[in-house]
N, C-alpha and C positions, 0 to 999 in steps of 0.2 A: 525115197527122196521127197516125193510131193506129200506124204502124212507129215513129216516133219517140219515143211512150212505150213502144211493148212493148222496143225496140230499148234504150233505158236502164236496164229492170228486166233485160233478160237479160245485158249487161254487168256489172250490181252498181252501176250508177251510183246508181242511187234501188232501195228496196225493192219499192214497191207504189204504183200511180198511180191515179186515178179521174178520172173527167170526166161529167160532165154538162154536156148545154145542152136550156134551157127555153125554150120563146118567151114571147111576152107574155100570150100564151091560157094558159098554163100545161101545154100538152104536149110531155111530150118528144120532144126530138130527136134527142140523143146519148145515150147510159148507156152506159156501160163502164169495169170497174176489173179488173187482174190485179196480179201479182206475191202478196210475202208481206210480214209485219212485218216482216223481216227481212233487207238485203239479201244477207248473207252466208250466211245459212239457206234454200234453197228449200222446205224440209221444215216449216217455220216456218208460222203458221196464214197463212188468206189473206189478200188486203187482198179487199175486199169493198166494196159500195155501203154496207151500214151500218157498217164502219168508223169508229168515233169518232173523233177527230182533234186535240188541241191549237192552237188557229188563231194563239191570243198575237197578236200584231201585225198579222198579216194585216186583223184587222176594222179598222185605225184606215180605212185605205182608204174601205174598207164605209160605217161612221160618218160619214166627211169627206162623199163623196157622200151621203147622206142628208140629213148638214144642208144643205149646196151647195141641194138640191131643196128641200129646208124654205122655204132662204131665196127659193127660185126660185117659189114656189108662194106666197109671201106669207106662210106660215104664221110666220115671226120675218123680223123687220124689219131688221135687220142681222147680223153675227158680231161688232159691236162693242157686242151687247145684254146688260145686265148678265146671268148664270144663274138668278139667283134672279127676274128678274119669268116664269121658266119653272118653278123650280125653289125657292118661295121661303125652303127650310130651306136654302140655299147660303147667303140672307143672313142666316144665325144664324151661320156659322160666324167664330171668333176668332181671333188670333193668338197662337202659344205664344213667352211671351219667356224662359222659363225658371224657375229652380226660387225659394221662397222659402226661410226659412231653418228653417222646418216642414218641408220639401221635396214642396212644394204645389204645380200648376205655376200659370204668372203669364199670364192671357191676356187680352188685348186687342182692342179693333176691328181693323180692318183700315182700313191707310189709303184703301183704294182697293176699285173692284168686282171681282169674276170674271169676267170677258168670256165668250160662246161663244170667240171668240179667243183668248183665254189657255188655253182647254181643247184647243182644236187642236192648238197651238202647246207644250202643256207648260210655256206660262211664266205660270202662274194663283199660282204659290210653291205650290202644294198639290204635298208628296210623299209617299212611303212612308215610316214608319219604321226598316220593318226592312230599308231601304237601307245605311243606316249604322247599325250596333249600336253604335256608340263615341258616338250624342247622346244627352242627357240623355231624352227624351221616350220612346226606346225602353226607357231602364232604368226608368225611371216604370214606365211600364204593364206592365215584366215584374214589378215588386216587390208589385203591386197585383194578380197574375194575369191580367192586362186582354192580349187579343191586340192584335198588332199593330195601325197601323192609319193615319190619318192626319191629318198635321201643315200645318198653315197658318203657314208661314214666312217672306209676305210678302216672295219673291225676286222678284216680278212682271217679265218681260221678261226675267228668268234662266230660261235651259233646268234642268227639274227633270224627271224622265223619271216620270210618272204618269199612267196611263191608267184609272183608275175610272170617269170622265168618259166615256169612250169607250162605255159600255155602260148608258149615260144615255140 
């Protein structure tokens, strides 16, 4: 196991690898990290056990499993349970239908709940704004200095790539 990651960083395949394994007592088993930030650089600082790390998508995995046990443990009764009887400022949230002629925006119930499902699955219609800069919601809140942020759009069972939820 350990030639095949040193064996990668000395090719220039990957920069810098780490590994860990913990048992369930919580001591370690394995620790080791070599290489640099840099695959191209060996002179480049190291990669190291506290190396910081961008994970971005890596956690939905993490997340899925956590609810899976949630749901395994009794603790939520289905993934087809609305959010808000967990989370109940999800059931404040409204749908944006667009601008009035103040250029105000226009928002409404939703016809429908946010499932944990809809959150797994990316199809809750909640996305990012600053996905598409060319819809009306994003130029709202940049005229207003409001950061980006997000939109309840009511595409329910449409894939919308939104992961907020994920770190819920």
């Amino acid at each position: 196991m350990t030639y095949n990651r040193r064996e990668s960083v000395k090719v220039h395949r990957v920069p810098g690898i780490g590994a860990i394994v913990i048992d369930k007592t919580g001591k370690t088993l394995f620790n080791e990290s070599f290489g640099t930030l840099d695959a191209n650089d060996h002179n480049a600082r190291p990669f190291t056990n506290d190396t910081q790390l961008f994970l971005w998508s890596c956690t939905k995995l993490i997340t899925s499993l956590c609810a899976l046990q949630l749901l395994e443990q009794g603790k939520i009764s289905s993934l087809d349970d609305p959010v808000k009887k967990y989370l109940p400022q999800v059931g404040q949230f409204e749908v944006f239908e667009g601008f009035d002629k103040n250029g105000s925006p226009i928002l409404r119930k939703p016809n429908s709940q946010i499932t944990i499902m809809h959150l797994m699955t990316h199809t809750s219609g909640l996305t990012y704004d600053f996905w598409e800069v060319d819809k009306p919601m994003f130029d709202y809140r940049a005229s207003k200095g409001q950061q980006s942020g997000t939109d309840a759009l009511e595409e329910e069972n449409e894939f919308q790539f939104y992961d907020v939820f994920f770190g819920v």
